[in-house]
C-alpha positions as CSV (number, residue, x, y, z in Angstrom):
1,X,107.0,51.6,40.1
2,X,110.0,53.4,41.1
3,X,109.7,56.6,43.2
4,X,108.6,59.6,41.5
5,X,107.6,58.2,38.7
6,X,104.8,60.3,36.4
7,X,103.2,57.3,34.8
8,X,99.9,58.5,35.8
9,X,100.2,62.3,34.6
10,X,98.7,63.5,31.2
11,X,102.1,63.2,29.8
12,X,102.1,59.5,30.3
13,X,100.0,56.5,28.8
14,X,97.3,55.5,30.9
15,X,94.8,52.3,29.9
16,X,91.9,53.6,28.2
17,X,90.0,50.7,30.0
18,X,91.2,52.2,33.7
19,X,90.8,56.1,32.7
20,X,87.9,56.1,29.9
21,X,85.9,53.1,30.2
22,X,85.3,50.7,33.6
23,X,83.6,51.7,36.1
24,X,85.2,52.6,39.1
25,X,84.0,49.3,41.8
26,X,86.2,47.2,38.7
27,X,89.1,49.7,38.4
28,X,89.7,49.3,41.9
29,X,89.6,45.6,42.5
30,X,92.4,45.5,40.3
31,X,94.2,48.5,41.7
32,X,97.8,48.8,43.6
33,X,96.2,49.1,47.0
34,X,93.5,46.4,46.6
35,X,96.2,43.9,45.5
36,X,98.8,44.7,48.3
37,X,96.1,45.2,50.6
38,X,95.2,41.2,49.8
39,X,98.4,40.6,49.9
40,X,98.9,41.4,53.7
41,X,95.3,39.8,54.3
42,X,97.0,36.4,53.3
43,X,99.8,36.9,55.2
44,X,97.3,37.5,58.5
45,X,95.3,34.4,57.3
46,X,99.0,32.8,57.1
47,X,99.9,33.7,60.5
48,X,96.6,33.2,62.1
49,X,96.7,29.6,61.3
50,X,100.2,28.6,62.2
51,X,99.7,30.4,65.6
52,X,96.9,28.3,66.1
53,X,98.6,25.1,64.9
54,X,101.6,26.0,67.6
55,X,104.6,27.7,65.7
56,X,105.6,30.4,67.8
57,X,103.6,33.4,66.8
58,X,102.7,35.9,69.4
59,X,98.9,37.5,69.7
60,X,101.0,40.9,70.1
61,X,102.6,40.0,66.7
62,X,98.6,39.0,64.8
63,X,97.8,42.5,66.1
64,X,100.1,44.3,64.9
65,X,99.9,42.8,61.1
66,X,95.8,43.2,61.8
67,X,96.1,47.1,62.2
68,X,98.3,47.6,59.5
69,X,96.3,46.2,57.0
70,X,95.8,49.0,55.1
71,X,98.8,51.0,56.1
72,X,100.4,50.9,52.8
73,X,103.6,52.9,52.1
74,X,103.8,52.7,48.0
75,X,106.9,55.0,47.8
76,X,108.8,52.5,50.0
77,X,107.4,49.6,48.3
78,X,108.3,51.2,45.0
79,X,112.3,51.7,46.2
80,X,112.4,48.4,47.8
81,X,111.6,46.7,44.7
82,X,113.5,48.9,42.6
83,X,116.5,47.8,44.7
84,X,115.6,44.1,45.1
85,X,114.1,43.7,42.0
86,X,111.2,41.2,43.3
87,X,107.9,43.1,44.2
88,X,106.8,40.3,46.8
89,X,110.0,40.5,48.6
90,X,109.3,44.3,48.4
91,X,106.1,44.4,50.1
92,X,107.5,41.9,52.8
93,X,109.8,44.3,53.7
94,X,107.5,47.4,53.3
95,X,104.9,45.2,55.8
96,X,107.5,44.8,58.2
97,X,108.8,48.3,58.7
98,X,105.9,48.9,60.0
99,X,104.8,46.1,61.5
100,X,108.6,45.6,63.4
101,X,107.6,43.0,65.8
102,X,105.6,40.6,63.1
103,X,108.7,41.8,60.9
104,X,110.3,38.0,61.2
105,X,106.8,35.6,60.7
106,X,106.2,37.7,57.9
107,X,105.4,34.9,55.0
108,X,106.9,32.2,56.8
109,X,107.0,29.0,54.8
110,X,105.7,30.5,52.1
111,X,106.7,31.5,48.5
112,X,105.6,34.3,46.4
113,X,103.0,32.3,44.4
114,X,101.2,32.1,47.9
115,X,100.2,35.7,47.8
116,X,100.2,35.9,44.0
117,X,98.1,33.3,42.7
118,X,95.8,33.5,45.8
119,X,95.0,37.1,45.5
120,X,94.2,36.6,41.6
121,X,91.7,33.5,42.6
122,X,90.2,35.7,44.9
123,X,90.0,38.8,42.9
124,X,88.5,36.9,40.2
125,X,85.9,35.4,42.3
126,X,84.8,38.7,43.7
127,X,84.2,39.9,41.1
128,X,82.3,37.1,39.2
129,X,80.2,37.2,42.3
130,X,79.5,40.9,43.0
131,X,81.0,39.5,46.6
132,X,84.5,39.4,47.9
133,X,85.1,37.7,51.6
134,X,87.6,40.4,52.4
135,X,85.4,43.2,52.2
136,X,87.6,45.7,50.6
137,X,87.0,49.1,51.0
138,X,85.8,51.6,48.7
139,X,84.4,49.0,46.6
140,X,81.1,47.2,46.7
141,X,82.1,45.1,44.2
142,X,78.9,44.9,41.9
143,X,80.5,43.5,38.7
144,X,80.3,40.4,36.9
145,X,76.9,38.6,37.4
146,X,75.2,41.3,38.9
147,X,75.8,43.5,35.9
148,X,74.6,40.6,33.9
149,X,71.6,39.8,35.2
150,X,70.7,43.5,35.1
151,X,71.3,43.4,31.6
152,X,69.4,40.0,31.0
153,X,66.2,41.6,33.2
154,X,66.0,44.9,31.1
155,X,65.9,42.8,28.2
156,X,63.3,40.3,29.6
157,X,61.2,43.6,30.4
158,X,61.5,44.7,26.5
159,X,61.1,41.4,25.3
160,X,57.5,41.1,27.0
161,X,56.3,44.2,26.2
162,X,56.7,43.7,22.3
163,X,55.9,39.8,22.2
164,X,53.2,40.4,20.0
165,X,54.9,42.9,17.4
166,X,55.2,41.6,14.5
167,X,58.7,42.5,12.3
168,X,60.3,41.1,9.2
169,X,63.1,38.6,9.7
170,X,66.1,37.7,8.3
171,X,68.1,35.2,7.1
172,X,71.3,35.9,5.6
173,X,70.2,39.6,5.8
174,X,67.7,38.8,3.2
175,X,63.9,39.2,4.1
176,X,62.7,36.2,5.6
177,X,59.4,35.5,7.3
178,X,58.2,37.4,10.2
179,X,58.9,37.0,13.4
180,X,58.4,39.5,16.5
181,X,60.5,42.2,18.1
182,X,59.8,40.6,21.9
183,X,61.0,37.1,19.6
184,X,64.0,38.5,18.2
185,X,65.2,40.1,21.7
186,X,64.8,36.5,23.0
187,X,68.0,35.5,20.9
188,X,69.8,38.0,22.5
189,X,68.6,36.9,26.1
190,X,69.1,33.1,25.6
191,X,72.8,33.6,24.8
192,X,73.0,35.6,27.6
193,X,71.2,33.1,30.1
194,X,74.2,30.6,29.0
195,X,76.7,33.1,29.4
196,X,75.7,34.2,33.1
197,X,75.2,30.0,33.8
198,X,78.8,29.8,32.9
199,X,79.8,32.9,35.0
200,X,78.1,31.0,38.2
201,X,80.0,27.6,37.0
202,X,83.3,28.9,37.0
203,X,83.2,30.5,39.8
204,X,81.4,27.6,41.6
205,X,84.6,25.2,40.3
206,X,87.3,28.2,41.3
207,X,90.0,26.4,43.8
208,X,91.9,28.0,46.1
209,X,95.8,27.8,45.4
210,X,96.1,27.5,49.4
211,X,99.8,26.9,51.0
212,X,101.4,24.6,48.9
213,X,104.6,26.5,49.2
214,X,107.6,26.4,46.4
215,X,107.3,23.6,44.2
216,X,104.1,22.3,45.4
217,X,105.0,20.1,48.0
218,X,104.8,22.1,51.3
219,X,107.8,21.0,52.4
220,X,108.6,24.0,53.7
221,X,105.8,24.2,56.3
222,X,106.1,20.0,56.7
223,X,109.4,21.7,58.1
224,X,107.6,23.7,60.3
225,X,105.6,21.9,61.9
226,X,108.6,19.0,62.0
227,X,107.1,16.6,59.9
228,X,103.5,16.8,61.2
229,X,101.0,15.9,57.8
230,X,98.5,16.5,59.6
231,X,98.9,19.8,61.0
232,X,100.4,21.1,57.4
233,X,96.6,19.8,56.0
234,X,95.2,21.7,58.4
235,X,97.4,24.9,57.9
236,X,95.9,24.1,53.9
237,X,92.3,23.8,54.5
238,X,92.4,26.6,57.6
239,X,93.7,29.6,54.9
240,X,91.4,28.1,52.3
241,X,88.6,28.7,54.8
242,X,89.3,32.1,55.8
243,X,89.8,33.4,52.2
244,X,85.9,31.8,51.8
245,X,86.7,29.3,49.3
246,X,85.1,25.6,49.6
247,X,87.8,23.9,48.1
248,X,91.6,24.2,47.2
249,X,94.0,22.1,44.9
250,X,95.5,18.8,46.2
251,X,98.0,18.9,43.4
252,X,99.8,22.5,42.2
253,X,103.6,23.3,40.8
254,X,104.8,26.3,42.1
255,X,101.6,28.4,40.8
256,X,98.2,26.9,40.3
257,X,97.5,25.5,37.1
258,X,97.0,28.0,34.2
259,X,94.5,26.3,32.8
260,X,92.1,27.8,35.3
261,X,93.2,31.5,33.5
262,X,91.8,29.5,30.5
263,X,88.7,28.4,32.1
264,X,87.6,32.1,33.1
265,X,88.7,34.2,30.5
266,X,87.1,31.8,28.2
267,X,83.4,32.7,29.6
268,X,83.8,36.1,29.5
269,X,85.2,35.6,25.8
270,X,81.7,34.3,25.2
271,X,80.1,36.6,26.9
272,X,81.9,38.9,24.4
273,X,80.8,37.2,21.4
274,X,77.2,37.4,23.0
275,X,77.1,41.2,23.7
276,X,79.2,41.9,20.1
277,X,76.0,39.9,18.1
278,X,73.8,41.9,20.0
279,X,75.0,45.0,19.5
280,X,75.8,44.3,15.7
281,X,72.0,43.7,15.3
282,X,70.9,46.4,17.1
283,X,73.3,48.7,14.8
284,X,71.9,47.2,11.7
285,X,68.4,47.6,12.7
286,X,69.7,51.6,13.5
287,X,70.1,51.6,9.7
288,X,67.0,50.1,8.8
289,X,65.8,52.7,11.0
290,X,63.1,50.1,13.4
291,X,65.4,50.5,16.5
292,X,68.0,53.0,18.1
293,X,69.6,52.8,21.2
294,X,69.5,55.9,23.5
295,X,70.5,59.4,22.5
296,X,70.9,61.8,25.4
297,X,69.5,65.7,24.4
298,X,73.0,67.0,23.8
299,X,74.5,64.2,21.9
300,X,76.3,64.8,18.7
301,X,76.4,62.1,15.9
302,X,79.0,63.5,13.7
303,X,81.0,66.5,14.1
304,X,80.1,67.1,10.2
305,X,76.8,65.9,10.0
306,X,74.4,67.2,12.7
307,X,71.9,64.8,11.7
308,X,73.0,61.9,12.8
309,X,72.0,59.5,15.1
310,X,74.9,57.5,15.3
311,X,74.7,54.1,17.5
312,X,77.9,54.8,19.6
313,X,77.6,52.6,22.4
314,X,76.8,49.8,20.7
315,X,79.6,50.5,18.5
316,X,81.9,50.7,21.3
317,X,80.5,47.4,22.6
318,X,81.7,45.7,19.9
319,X,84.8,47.4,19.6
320,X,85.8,46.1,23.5
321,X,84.4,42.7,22.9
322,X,86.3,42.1,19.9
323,X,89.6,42.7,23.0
324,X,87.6,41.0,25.1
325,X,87.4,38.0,22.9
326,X,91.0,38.3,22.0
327,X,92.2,37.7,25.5
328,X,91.8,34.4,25.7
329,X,94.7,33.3,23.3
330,X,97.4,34.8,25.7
331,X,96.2,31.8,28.8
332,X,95.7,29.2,25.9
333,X,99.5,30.3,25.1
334,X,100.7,30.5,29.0
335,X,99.6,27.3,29.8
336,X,100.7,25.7,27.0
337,X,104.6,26.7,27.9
338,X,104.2,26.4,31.8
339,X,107.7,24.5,32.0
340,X,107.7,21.5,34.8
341,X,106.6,23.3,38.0
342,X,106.4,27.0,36.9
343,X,108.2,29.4,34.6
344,X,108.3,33.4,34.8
345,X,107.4,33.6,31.5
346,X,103.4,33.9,32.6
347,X,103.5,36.8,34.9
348,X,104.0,40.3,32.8
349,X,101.2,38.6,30.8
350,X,98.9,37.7,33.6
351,X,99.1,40.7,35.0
352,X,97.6,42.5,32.0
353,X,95.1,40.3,30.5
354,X,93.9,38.8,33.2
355,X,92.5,42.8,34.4
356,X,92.1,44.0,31.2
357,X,89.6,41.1,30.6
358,X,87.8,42.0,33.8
359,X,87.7,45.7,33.1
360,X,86.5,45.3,29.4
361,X,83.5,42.9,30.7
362,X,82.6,45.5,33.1
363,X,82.7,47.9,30.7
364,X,80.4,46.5,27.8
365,X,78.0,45.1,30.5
366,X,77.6,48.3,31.8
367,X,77.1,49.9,28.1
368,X,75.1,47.4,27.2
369,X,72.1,47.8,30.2
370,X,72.5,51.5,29.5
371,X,71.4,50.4,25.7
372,X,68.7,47.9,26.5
373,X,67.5,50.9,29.6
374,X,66.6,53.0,26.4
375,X,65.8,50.9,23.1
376,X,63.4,52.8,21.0
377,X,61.4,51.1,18.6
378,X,59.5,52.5,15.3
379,X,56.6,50.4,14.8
380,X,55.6,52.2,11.8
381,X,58.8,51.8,9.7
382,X,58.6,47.9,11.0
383,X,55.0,48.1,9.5
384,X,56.0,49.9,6.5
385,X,59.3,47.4,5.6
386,X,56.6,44.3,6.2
387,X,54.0,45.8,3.7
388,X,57.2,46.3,1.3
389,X,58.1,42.4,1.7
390,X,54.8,40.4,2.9
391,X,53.1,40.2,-0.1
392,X,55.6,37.6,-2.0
393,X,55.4,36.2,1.7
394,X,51.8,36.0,1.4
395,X,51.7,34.0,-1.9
396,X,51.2,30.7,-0.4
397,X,48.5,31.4,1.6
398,X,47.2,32.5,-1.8
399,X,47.6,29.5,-3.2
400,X,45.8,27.6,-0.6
401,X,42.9,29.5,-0.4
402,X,42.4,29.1,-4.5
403,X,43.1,25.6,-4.4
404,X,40.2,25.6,-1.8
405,X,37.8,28.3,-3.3
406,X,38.2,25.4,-6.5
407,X,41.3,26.8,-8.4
408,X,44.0,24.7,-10.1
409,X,47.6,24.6,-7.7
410,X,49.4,24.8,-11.0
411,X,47.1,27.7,-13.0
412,X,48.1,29.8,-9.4
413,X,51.0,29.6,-9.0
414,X,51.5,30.2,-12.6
415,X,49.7,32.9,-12.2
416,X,51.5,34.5,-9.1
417,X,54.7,33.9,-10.5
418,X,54.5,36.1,-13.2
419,X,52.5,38.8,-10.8
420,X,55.2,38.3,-8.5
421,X,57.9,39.3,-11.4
422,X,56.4,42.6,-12.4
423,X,55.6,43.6,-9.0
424,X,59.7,43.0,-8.3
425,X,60.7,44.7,-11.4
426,X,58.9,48.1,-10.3
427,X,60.6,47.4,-6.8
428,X,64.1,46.9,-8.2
429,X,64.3,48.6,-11.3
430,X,62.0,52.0,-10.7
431,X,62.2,52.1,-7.0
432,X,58.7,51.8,-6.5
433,X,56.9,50.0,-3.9
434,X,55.7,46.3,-4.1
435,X,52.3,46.8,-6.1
436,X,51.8,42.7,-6.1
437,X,48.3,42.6,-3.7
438,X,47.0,45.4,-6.2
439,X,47.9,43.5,-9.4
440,X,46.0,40.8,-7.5
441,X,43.2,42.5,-6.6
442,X,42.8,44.0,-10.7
443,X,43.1,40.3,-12.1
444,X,39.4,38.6,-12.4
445,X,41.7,35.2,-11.7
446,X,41.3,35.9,-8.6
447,X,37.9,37.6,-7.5
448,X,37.0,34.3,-5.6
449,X,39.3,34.8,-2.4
450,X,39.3,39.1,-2.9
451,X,37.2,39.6,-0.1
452,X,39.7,37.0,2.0
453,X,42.8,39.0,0.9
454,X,43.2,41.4,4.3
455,X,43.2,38.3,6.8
456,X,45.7,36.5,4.6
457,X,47.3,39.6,4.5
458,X,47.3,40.3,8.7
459,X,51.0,40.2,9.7
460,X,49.7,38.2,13.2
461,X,49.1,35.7,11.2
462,X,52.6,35.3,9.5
463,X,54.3,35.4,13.2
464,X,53.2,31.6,14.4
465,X,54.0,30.9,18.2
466,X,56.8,33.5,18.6
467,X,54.7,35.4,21.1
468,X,54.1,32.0,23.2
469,X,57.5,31.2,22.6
470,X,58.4,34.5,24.2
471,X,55.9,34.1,27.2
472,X,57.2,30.6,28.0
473,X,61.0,31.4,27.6
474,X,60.6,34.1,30.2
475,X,58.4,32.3,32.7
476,X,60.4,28.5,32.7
477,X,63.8,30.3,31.8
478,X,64.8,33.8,32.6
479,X,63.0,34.9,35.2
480,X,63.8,31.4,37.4
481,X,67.5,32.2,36.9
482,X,67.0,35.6,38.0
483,X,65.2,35.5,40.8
484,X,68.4,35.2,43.6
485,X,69.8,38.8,41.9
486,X,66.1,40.4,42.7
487,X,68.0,42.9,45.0
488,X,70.5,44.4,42.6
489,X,67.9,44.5,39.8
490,X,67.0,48.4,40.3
491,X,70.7,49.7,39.8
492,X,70.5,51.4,36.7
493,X,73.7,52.0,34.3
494,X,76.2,55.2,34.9
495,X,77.7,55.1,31.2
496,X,81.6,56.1,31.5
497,X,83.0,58.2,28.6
């Protein structure tokens, strides 16, 4: 950014995502001063490790890069690249002015895909891991899988507490048989389980780019250290081991391989289209009036109708995973055009969707353990839409229990059929409610199983094993997976605007 520029005034265009929505940990992990500051980590790590391996780097020379770490001067940086018109190049020589003595090992060997792709592998797995190995400042980090597991625990908690409730399902967004609202919330939770395994695999197969330097080949640092193999493995796995990784790539181009951009923005595109059904059923159920997410004292709905209770987070959560899940296309299209060992062509786009997918993540897991923090249900209007629909539910069980009081299987259900059409005809065509039980109850046909017609009619018995289900799930499933995040469970959700 070129000296004096206002791009972060109100007269200019800022990222909703950055100024409205992520929280601030994520905002600055992908910051100016984060990045540069990682930057000039790897360039210490860089220098450490050919001083060790005997190039002639003085300890007077690692001192002065360690102390001015975090001695940034943006407004240089920011002329230097408008004049050379490469921003690594411009941070090498914004380092060195102020690190004059280090000034010539400065990012020896190496090319600008050292610092570049390393500090986006190690950004991203900080953050997937609510831990970062250079233990940035101003930020603790808590993103990701942290966030997730939050959400995941909340859930858990509501899904326990109303294993036993029954509610009317649906299939098609038709009345289906019952289920329970702990059973129901269990959906939501096993899709999330999946989504936070992923998180943990792809940050468990993350490799670090190390020193590879410009095509791939390291034949800048074989160079070096005059042909030595050995000692330019070393240099390799030394780096890779002070940026905390486990592994690095034998085999890169210039850059790693972009397929890795597809590999993580893919899971949190899932986790998108995870927290978007969510959210869409928790809105629908809003209309149906059995659930609503929180609504703070002071809240307005609609700036024309004051009494509304509209569900805007989960409404926004939908609206940032639909980017979320959008992001994925642009590495599916990168890598697919990475000519021979790198093109230029992948880094204007990297650098936007690779943060924006972090930031939107961040942002509708945060939303969404502020929602699942406050659910409210109405166990009366659940009651109320099951005696509305149970009764043509109930018609088997009717069945059976004629056929064994004596009755005919084909007389009943003769018999309940045409019940069953006038009770629907007063539903559908006067708007009354479902009269079915009563026209049951008035036809002699059926006096033999009156007196059974309440426990037939006992919405418990409709819900099968959902509450086991629910038990089970949590006890072999959820709470195993969450037990090594027990520490960052209490953080509750500070909802952005």
């Amino acid at each position: 950014m070129a000296a004096g520029d206002d791009r972060g005034s109100p007269d200019s265009y800022r990222s909703p995502l950055a100024s409205r929505y992520a929280s601030p940990e994520m905002c600055f992990v992908f910051s100016d001063r984060c990045k540069f500051r990682t930057w000039r980590q790897l360039w210490l790590w860089l220098a450490e490790a050919e001083q060790t391996l005997g190039l002639p780097i003085t300890d007077e020379q690692i001192q002065e890069m360690k102390s001015n770490l975090d001695n940034i001067d943006f407004k240089m940086a920011a002329e230097e690249e408008k004049r050379l018109r490469h921003d690594v190049m411009a941070h090498v020589h914004t380092f060195g002015h102020c690190c004059p003595k280090a000034a010539g090992i400065i990012h020896l060997g190496a090319t600008s895909c050292y610092v570049g792709d390393n500090t986006s592998l190690i950004l991203s797995s900080g953050v997937i891991t609510a831990h970062c190995s250079l233990r940035l400042p101003g930020s603790d980090n808590s993103v990701s899988v942290s966030q997730l597991a939050r959400v995941i625990s909340r859930l858990a908690d509501f899904a326990k507490e109303r294993a036993s409730l029954p509610t009317l399902g649906f299939t098609h967004f038709q009345p289906a048989q019952l289920t329970t609202v702990g059973k129901r919330c269990c959906l939501w939770i096993q899709d999330l389980c999946m989504d936070l395994q992923n998180l943990k695999r792809v940050r468990d197969d993350l490799r670090f780019r190390g020193v590879k330097g410009t095509t791939g080949t390291q034949a800048s640092f074989l160079q070096l250290f005059e042909g030595d193999d050995h000692k330019v493995e070393q240099l390799d796995k030394m780096v890779t081991d002070k940026a905390g990784f486990k592994r690095a790539f034998i085999i890169t181009g210039q850059t790693y391989t972009r397929k890795v951009d597809i590999e993580v923005l893919s899971v949190l595109a899932s986790l998108g289209a995870s927290v978007h059904k969510i959210c869409t059923d928790i809105r629908l159920l809003a209309n149906l009036k059995e659930m609503e997410e929180p609504f703070e004292k002071q809240q307005i709905g609609s700036s024309a109708m004051p009494y509304k209770r509209n569900p805007m987070r989960s409404e926004r959560c939908c609206s940032l995973a639909r980017h979320l899940m959008t992001l994925v296309m642009d590495p599916l299209q990168t890598a697919s055009v990475q000519w021979f060992e790198r093109t230029l062509d992948d880094s204007a786009n990297r650098r936007i969707c690779l943060a924006e997918a972090f930031l939107t993540a961040d942002t509708i897991l945060n939303t969404l353990q502020n929602i699942s923090e406050g659910l409210v249900v109405y166990p009366k209007v659940i009651e109320r839409r099951i005696r509305q629909e149970l009764p043509f539910m109930a018609t088997e069980n009717i069945i059976m229990a004629m056929v064994k009081a004596g009755g005919s299987r084909q007389d009943c259900h003769e018999k309940i059929r045409v019940l069953s059409q006038q009770a629907a005809s007063v539903v559908k065509q006067e708007g009354g409610d479902n009269d079915l039980i009563e026209r049951i109850q008035a036809d002699a046909y059926f006096s033999p199983i009156h007196s059974q017609l309440d426990r037939l009619l006992d919405p418990s018995s409709f819900t099968g094993r959902a509450s086991q289900q629910v038990q089970r799930f949590l006890e072999e499933e959820v709470y195993p997976l969450l037990k090594p995040y027990e520490s960052v469970m209490k953080v509750k959700a500070e909802l952005c605007l």
